[in-house]
C-alpha positions in Angstrom: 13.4 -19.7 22.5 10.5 -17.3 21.7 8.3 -19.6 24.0 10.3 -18.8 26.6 10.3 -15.2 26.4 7.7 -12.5 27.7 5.8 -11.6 24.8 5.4 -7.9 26.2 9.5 -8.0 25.5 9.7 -9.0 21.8 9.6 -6.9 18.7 8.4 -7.9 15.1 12.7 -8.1 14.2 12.3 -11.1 17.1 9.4 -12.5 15.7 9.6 -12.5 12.3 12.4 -11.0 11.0 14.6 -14.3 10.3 11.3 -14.6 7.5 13.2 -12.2 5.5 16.6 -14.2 5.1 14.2 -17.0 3.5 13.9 -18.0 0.3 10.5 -17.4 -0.7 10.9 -13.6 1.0 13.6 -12.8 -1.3 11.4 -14.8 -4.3 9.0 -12.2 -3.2 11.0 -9.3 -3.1 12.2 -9.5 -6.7 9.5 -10.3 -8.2 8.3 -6.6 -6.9 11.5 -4.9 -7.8 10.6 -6.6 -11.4 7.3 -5.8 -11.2 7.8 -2.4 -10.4 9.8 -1.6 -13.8 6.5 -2.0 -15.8 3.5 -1.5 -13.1 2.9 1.1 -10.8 2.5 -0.8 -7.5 0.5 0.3 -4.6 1.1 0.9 -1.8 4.5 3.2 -2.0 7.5 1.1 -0.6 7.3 3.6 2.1 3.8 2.2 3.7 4.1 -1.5 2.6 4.6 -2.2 6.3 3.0 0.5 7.5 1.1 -1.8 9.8 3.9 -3.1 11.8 5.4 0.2 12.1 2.6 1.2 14.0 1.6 -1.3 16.0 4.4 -2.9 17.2 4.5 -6.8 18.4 4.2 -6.0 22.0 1.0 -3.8 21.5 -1.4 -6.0 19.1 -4.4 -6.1 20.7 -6.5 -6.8 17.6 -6.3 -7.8 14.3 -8.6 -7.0 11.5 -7.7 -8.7 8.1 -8.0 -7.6 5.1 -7.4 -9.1 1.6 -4.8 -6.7 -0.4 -4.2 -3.1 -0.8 -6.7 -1.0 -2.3 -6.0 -0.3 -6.3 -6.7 3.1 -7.2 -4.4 6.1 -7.1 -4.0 7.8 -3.6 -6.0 5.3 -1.6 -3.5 2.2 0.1 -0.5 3.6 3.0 0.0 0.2 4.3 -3.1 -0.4 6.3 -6.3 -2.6 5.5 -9.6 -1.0 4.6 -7.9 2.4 5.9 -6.9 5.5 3.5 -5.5 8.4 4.1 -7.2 11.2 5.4 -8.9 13.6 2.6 -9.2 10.8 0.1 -13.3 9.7 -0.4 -14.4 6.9 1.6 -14.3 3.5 0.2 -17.8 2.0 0.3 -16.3 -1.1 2.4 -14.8 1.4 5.1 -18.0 3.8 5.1 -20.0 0.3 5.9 -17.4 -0.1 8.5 -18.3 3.2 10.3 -21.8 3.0 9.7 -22.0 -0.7 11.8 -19.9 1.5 14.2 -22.5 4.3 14.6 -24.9 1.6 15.4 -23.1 -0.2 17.9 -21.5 1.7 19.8 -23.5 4.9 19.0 -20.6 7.5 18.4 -20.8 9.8 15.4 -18.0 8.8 13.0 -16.2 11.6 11.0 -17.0 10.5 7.5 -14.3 12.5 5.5 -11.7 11.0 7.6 -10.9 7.4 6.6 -7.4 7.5 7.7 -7.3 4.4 10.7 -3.8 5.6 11.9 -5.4 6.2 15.6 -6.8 2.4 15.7 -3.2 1.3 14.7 -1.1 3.0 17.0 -4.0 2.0 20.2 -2.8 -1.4 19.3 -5.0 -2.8 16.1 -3.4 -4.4 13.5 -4.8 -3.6 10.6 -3.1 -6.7 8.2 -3.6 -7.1 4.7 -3.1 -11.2 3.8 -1.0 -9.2 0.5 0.6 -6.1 0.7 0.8 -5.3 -2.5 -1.2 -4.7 -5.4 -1.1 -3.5 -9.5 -2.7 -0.4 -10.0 -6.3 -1.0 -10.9 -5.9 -5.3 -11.0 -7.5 -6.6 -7.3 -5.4 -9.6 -6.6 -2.7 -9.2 -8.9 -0.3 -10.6 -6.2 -1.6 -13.0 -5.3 0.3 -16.6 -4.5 3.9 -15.2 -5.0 4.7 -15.2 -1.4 2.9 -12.4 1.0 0.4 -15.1 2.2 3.1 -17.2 3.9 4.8 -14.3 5.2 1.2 -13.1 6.6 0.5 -15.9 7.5 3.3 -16.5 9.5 2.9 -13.1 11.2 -0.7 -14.5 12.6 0.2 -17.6 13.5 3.1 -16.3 15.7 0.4 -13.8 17.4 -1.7 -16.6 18.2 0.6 -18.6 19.0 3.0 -16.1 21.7 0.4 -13.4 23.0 -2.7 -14.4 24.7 -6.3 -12.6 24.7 -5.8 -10.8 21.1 -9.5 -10.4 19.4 -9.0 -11.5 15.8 -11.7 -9.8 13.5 -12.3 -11.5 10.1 -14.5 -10.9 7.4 -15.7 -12.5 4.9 -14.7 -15.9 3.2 -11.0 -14.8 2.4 -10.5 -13.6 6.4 -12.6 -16.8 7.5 -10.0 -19.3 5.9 -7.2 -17.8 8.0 -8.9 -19.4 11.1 -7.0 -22.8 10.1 -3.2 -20.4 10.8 -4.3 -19.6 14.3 -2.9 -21.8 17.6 -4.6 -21.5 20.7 -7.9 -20.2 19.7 -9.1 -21.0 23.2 -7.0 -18.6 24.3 -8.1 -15.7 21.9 -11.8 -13.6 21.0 -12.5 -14.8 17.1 -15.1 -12.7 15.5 -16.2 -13.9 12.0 -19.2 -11.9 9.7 -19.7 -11.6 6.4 -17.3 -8.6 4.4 -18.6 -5.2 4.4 -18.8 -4.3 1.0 -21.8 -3.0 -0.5 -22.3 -6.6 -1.8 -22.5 -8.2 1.6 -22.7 -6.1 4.4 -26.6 -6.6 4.3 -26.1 -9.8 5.1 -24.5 -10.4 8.3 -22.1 -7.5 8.8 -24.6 -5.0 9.6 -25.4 -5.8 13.1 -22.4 -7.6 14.1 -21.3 -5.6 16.8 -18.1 -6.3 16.7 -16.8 -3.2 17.8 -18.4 -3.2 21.1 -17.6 -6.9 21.8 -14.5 -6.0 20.8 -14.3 -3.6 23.8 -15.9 -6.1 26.3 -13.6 -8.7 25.5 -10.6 -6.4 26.3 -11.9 -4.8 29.5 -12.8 -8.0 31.1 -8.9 -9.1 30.4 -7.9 -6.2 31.3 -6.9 -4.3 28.6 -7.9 -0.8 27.6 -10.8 -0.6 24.6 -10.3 1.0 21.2 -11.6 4.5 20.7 -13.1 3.3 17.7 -14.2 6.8 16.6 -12.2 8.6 14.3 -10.9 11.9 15.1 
């Protein structure tokens, strides 16, 4: 049925809201609830879908994937690498806006790392888990948010056409394997910007300006990558 609608029509309640009245989602949801009596859990239930609040279905124009929220206080609201605005740049998201600077020569704001303004221009900025222990990396990992994330990019791929998908790293590369249609989509792979890799293949990816090529020549509007 989804097939046969226009994908400019649908919402993320048409898409993937029946993944909520599934098993594993409600696994998933307790297991939080429980969690949450003994951990503090990031991000605030407020922003743990953040993302899809502000981009909705009909608007993705990218996706950048992330791996889970970040873990220390005051840092994840729900969208990857992104934090909100008068918290210290991660050194992942200052790598980020230094590759920026250098592609597409703009001078990047480097107090700001709030990425609210990519999101609502139609960048989906997806974490593969959306939640995360306070100060453990990982901690929910494999009890559920990957098939529910996963699901959410295989039905992009699989009902909008043209959508740049910007992966980095190992973790972002293995989500190729979800994706349908590839031929029909821009897939951008380097290596993570962290400090650890970003010397060896993110720097000088220029993602960001193919980014904007792609889309123009489908006729889309760029990103205004630079944050304001």
């Amino acid at each position: 049925m989804l097939l046969e609608s226009s994908a400019e029509s649908l919402t993320w309640a048409d898409v993937i809201g029946e993944e909520k009245d599934k098993e594993y989602f409600k696994n998933l949801m307790k297991t939080i609830l429980d969690e949450e009596k003994f951990y503090t859990i990031y991000p605030p239930r407020k922003d743990r879908f953040m993302a899809f609040k502000l981009t909705p279905f009909e608007k993705v124009k990218v996706v950048i994937l992330g791996q889970d929220p970040y873990i220390n206080p005051g840092q994840a609201h729900g969208l990857c690498f992104s934090v909100p605005k008068g918290v210290p740049l991660p050194p992942s998201l200052r790598n980020i806006y230094k590759e920026i600077e250098s592609d597409i020569g703009c001078k990047m704001d480097y107090s700001n790392g709030d990425l609210t303004h990519w999101a609502k221009q139609g960048v989906l900025l997806l974490n593969s888990i959306l939640t995360v222990r306070k100060g453990e990396p990982a901690s929910h990992k494999h009890i559920g948010w990957e098939q529910f994330t996963d699901t959410v990019l295989y039905k992009l791929s699989l009902l909008k056409r043209n959508l740049v998908f910007i992966l980095w790293g190992s973790f972002a590369w293995r989500k190729e394997t979800v994706l349908k249609n590839i031929e029909s989509h821009l897939i951008l792979k380097a290596n993570h910007p962290s400090p650890l890799s970003a010397s060896k293949g993110f720097f000088g990816c220029k993602h960001f300006s193919k980014t904007n090529l792609y889309l123009t020549n489908h006729g889309f509007e760029g990103i205004n990558w630079q944050n304001i």
